[in-house]
C-alpha positions, 0 to 999 in steps of 0.5 A: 209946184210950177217949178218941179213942173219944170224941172221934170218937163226938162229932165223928160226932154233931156232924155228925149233928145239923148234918145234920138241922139243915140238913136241917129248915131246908130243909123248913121253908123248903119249907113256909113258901113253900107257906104264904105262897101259900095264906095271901096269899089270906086275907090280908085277914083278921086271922088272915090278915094275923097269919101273914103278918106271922109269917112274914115275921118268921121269913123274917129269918133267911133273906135268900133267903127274905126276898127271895123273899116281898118280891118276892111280895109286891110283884108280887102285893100291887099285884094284891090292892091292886087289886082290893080297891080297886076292890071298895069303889068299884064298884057289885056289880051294875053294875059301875059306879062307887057313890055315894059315889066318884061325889061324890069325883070330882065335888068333885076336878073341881069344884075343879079347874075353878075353879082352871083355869077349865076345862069341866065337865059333869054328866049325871043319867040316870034310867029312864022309867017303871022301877017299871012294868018291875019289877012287870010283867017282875020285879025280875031282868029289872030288874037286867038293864036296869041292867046293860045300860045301864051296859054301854051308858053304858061303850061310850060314855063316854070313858076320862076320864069318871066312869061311876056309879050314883047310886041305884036306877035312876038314873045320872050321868056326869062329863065333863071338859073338856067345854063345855054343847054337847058334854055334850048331844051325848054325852046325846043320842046316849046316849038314842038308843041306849037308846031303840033298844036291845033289852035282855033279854026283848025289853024297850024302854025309854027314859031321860030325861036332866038336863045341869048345865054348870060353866064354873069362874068362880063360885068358891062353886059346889060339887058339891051345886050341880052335882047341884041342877043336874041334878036340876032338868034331869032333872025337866023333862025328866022333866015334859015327856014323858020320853025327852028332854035337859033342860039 
């Protein structure tokens, strides 16, 4: 009798104690998917990408759960992904493409004109007389020509056309495909809608524009030749009276 009291007190005990085990296993699962959600969004920080990888480490003994943080992580990861790459190449204020970018992108499209003997065309863009703006308006009415003229030089540009800030007041643009003729229509009509603009305070200015054309045949040309280039272009027509193209 003793002995079935036993037994029966253990059996009563072993369902007990597998019901609280299921039962904290599903808490536990409850949470770590609550966490995965508010810790994906620190993930780019150490402490962040530590407890990610601690529970994916733990959602290995949990194929549904496992699942479900892969799939999280797929979906969700190319969102992050994205966006953290397009914080390192783009320019804060413009939101332009930045200097650095803009030199990868010239030296692909300088090799690939050389290997395909295709067009390609640079523009130097600077603003006329910008230090003046600055000291009379005020560097935040500065900032606002800058990014009204990026958002000009976006609306205008094709989709295949590399949009950056160079520096300071200064803008270039990479046109592929492009022969000499067609980069200066693009500059002139680019000149001509700044220079018809109204940006913020009623303020008017104009832009003075440096062309370089590559055809792909001189196969010891490089980038810095490209921007030399420009840079020469735009100093003419920056000596000859700005608001003008100089090729």
């Amino acid at each position: 009798m003793a002995s079935r009291f036993i037994v029966e007190r253990f059996v009563f005990l072993l369902i007990a104690f597998i019901g609280v085990i299921l039962l904290f296993h599903t808490l536990v699962v409850k949470i770590l998917q609550d966490i995965i959600f508010v810790s994906y969004s620190t993930a780019s920080c150490a402490s962040g990408v530590i407890l990610m990888t601690a529970l994916y480490a733990m959602a290995k003994f949990n194929k549904g759960l496992e699942k479900q943080i892969s799939n999280f992580l797929y979906f969700k990861g190319k969102h992050h992904y994205k966006v953290l790459l397009k914080e390192a190449i783009t320019d804060g204020l413009t939101d332009l493409y930045d200097h650095k970018y803009l030199m990868l992108r010239l030296e692909e499209e300088v090799d690939r004109s050389k290997r395909y003997a295709r067009p390609v065309s640079l523009l130097m863009i600077d603003i006329d007389h910008f230090k003046g703006y600055n000291d009379t308006f005020g560097h935040p009415a500065g900032d606002g020509i800058l990014v009204g003229l990026a958002d000009i030089f976006k609306r205008c540009a094709r989709k295949v056309d590399t949009v950056a800030r160079y520096g300071g007041e200064e803008f270039a643009i990479i046109l592929p495909e492009t022969n000499k003729e067609g980069a200066n229509i693009l500059a002139e009509r680019l000149r001509r809608q700044v220079e018809t603009a109204s940006f913020e305070g009623n303020i008017n200015i104009t832009i003075s524009i440096g062309l370089s054309f590559f055809d792909g045949k001189d196969t010891s040309f490089t980038k810095e030749n490209f921007i030399k280039d420009a840079d020469e272009a735009l100093y003419r027509a920056k000596s000859r009276g700005r608001n003008r193209v100089e090729a």
